[in-house]
C-alpha positions in Angstrom: 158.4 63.5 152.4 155.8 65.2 150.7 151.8 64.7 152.0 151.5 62.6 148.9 153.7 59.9 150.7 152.5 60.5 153.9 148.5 59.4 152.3 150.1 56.4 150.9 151.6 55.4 154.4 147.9 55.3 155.3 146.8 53.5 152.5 145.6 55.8 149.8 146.4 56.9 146.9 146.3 60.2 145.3 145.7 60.4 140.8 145.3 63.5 139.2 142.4 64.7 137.7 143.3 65.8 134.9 145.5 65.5 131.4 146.7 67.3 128.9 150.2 67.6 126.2 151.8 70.2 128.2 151.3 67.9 131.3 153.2 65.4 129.6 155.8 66.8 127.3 157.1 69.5 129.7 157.8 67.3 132.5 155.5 68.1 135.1 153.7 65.1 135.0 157.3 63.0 135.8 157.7 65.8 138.7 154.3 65.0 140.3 155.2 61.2 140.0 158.3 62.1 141.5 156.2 63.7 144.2 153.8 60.9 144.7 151.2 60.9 142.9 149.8 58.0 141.6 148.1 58.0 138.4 145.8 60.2 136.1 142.0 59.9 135.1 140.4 61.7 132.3 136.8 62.6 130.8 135.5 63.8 127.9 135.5 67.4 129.7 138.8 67.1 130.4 139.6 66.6 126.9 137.5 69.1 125.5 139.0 71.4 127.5 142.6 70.0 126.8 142.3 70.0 122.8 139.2 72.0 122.0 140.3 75.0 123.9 143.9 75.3 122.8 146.7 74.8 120.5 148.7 72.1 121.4 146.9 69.6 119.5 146.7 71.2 116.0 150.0 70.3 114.4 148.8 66.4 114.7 145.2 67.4 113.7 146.4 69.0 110.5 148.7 66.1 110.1 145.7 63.7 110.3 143.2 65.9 108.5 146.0 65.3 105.9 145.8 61.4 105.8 142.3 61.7 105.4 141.1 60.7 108.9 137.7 61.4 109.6 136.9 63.6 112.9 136.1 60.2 114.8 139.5 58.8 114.1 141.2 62.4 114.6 139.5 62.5 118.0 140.8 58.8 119.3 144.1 58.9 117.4 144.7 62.3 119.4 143.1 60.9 123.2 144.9 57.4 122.6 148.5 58.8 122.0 148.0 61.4 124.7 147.0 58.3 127.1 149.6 56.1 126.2 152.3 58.9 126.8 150.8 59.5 130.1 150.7 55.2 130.6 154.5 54.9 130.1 155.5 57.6 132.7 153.7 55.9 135.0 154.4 52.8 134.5 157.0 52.2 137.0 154.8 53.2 139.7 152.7 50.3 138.4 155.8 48.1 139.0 156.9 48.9 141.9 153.4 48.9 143.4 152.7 45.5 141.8 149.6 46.8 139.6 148.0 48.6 142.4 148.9 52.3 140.7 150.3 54.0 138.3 146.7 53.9 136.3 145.7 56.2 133.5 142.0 56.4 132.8 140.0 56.5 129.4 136.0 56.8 128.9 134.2 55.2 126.8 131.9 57.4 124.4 129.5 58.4 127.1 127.0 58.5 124.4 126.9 54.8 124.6 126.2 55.1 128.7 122.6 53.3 127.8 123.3 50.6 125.7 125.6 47.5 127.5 126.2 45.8 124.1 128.1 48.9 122.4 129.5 50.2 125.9 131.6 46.3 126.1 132.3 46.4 122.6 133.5 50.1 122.6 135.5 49.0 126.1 137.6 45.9 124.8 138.3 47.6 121.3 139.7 50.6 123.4 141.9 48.4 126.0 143.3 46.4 122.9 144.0 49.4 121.2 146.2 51.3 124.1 148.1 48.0 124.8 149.2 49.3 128.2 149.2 47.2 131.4 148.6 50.3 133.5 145.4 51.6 131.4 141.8 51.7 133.0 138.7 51.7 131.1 135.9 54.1 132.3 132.6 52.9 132.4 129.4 54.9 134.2 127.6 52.8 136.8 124.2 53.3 134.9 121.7 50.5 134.9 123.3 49.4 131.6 126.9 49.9 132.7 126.7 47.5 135.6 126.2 44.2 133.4 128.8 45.5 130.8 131.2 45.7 133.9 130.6 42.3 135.2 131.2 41.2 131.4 134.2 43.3 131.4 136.0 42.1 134.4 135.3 38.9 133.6 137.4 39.3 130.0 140.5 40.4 132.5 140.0 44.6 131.4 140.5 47.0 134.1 137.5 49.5 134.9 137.2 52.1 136.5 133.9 52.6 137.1 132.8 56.3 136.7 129.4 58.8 138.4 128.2 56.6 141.3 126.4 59.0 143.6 124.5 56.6 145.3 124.7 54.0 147.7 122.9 51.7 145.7 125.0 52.0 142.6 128.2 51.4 144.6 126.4 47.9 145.9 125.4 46.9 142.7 129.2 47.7 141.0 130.9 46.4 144.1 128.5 43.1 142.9 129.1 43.2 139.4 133.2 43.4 140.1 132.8 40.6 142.4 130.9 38.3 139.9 133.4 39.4 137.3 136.4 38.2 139.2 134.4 35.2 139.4 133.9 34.3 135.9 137.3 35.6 135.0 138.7 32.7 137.6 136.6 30.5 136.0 137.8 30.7 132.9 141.1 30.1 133.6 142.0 34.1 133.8 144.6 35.4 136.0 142.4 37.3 138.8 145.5 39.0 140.0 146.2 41.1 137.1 143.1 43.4 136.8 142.5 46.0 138.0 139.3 47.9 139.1 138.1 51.4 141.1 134.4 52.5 142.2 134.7 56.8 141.6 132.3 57.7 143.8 131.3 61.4 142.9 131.4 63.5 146.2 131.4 67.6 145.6 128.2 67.3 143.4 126.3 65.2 145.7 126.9 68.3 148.1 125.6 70.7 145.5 122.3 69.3 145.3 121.5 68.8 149.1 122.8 71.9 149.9 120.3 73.2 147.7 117.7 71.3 149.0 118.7 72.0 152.6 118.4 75.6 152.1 115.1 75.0 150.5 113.9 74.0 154.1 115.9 76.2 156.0 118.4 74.0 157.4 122.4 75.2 157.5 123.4 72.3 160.0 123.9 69.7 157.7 125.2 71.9 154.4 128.5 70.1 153.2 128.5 67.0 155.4 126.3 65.1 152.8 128.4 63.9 150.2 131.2 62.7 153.0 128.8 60.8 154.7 127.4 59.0 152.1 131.4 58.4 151.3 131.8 57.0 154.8 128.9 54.8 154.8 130.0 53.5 151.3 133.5 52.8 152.8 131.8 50.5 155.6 130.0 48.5 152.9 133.3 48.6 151.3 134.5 47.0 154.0 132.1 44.0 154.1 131.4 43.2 150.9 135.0 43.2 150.6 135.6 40.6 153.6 134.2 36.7 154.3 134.3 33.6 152.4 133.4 34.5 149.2 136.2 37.3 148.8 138.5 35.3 150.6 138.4 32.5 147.7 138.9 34.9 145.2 141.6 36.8 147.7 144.0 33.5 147.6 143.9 33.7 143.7 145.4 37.3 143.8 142.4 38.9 143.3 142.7 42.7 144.5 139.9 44.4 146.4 138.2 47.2 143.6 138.8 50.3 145.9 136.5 53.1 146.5 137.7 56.3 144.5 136.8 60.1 145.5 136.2 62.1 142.4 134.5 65.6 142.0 136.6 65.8 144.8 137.4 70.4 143.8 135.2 72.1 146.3 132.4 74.1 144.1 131.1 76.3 147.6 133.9 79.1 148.2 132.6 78.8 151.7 134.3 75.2 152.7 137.9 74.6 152.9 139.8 74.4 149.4 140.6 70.7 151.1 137.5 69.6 152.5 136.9 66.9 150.5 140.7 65.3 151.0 141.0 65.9 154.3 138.0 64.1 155.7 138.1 60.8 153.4 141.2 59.3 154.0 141.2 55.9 154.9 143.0 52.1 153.5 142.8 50.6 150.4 141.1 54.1 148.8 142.1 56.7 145.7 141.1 60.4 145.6 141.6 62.0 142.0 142.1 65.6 142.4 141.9 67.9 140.1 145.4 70.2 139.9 143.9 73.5 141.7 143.1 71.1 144.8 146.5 68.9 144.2 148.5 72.3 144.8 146.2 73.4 148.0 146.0 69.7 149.1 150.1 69.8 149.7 150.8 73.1 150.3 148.6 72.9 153.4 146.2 70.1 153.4 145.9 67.6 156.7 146.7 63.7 156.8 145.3 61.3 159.0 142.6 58.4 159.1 139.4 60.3 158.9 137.1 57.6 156.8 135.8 55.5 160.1 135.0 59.0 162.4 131.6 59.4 163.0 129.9 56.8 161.4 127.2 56.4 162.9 126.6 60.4 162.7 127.0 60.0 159.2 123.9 57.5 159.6 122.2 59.6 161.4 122.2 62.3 159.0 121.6 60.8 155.9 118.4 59.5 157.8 117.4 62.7 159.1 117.5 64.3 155.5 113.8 61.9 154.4 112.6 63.6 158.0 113.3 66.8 156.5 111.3 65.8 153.3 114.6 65.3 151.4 114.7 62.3 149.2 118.5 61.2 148.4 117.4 58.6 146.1 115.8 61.2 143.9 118.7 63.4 143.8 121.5 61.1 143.0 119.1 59.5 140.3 118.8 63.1 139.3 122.9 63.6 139.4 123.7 60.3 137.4 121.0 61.2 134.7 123.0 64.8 134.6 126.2 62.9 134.7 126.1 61.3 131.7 124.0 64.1 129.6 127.2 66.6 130.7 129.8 64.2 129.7 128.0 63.5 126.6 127.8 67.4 125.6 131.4 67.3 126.4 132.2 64.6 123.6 129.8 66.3 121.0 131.5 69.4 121.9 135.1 68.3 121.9 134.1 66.7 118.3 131.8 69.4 116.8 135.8 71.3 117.6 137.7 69.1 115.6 135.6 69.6 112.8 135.5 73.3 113.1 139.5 73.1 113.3 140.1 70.3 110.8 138.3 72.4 108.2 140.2 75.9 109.7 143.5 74.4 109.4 143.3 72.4 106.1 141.8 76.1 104.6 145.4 78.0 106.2 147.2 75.2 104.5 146.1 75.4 101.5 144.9 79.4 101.2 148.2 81.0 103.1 147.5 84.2 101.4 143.6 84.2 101.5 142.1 87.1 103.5 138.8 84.8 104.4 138.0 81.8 105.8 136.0 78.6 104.8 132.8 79.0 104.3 130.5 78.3 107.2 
């Protein structure tokens, strides 16, 4: 049994962060499956990365450069197959785990992160379009996202809802999930078939304290952060999730929307490759690792319940850091405004690529012998 199986035995789940053709089309993905793991998320860096910075994508880019696509459709006619592939390998894991798993994760255009309108519109024209059970909709949990979430949910689309760094965010989209189940019952929608995750951005949280914790010469508390503010989420997890009003919505089918670790690579040399596996397993919870920590994770990582250990020192610490002249708040506002501005340069860059390429390869095709290049 691999330590893939041994996190689901305690209740989570592990995805990959991280997708590209190769992935797919050489098997790997079907022998991580086989594994354990549990489904995939993406981002517009991951994609960049993925077809900007290689090959593998430029036989279908000339092909659609061809049909006369322009680089907007190029761009989603490329991410959609690639996300549909990864959707039907893991589809049985969504069977057999009765639409818990087997999840593959799309943003919307993060350009959009501001504006609730264009962010549901983009969402529902993207879930229709992948026609896959098993698909998840990314949406950031800015002060625009959260009502386009509620509105979401309630139209039966799964979300997962991306860059909460903050306690407060996580309380407002646990909120907006809640009221969206709600409506969706309502309506007459069947509660028990969407599907929903809170990625709760852990690594970069660390980053910025740590910086701030050197600032006034304080070691101590450098890379317990970001898992504290994890375990204090998990608790509110816990009761929002609980009572009367869940319960209602409970006997209709309708599945708790589980915390999710992402950023979850450590970006300090100096902690364990694992850190931020080891010490946030608990129930009803995802952590999407990126492949580097995947490998370290079950070569030697460590399983067992570590989400409701010290608590109340987590507590403790988080209110020590405002003694210390730290404020939190400020930071994570900081790291979601930084969020969404990286994701975004991501997608302009990953485009501005397709461009450059579209224009590269139509100019091979059609000027084999030509000793230049289009013009710049």
């Amino acid at each position: 049994m691999t330590k893939l199986y041994e996190l689901a035995e305690q209740g989570q789940s592990v995805w990959l962060d991280y997708i590209s053709r190769p992935l797919i089309i050489s098997g790997e993905l079907q022998k991580l499956v086989a594994k354990g793991l549990r489904g995939i998320t993406s981002n517009p860096t991951i994609f960049e990365k993925a077809i900007a910075g290689s090959t593998d994508y430029d036989e279908d880019l000339k092909r659609l450069a061809d049909e006369g696509k322009t680089v907007d459709e190029i761009y989603e006619s490329l991410v959609i197959d690639e996300i549909r592939r990864a959707a039907d390998i893991l589809l049985p894991v969504h069977e057999e785990t009765n639409g818990l798993d087997g999840y593959v994760s799309l943003e919307v255009n993060p350009n959009l992160a501001n504006d609730t309108e264009s962010t549901v519109g983009e969402a529902r024209r993207l879930f229709a379009t992948l026609e896959r059970p098993n698909v998840m909709i990314k949406v950031p949990a800015t002060p625009a996202g959260i009502p386009a979430i509620e509105t979401l949910i309630g139209e039966g689309v799964n979300i997962n809802v991306t860059l909460i760094f903050s306690l407060e965010q996580y309380e407002a989209v646990a909120k907006a999930y809640i009221a969206g189940l709600e409506k969706l019952a309502a309506s007459g929608g069947d509660v028990a078939k969407v599907g929903s995750v809170a990625s709760f951005f852990i690594s970069r949280v660390d980053t910025a304290v740590d910086d701030a914790l050197e600032k006034v010469v304080n070691t101590e508390m450098q890379g317990k952060i970001a898992i504290d503010q994890a375990k204090i989420a998990y608790a509110r997890f816990k009761e929002v999730f609980s009572g009367e009003k869940w319960e209602r919505l409970a006997a209709k089918g309708g599945r708790v929307q589980r915390p999710l670790w992402a950023s979850t690579g450590t970006k300090n040399p100096a902690y364990p490759d694992t850190l931020y596996v080891d010490n946030l397993v608990g129930p009803d919870t995802v952590n999407t690792l990126p492949p580097a920590t995947l490998e370290a994770f079950l070569d030697h990582g460590n399983v067992a319940t570590t989400l409701e250990s010290d608590v109340e020192g987590a507590r403790s610490r988080i209110t020590e850091l405002a003694g210390l002249g730290i404020d939190i708040d400020a930071i994570t506002k900081q790291l979601l405004e930084d969020g969404v501005k990286s994701f975004a340069k991501s997608f302009d860059a990953l485009l501005a690529s397709i461009t450059k390429k579209r224009e590269k390869l139509l100019w091979n095709w059609q000027q084999p012998s030509a000793g230049f290049g289009p013009p710049h």
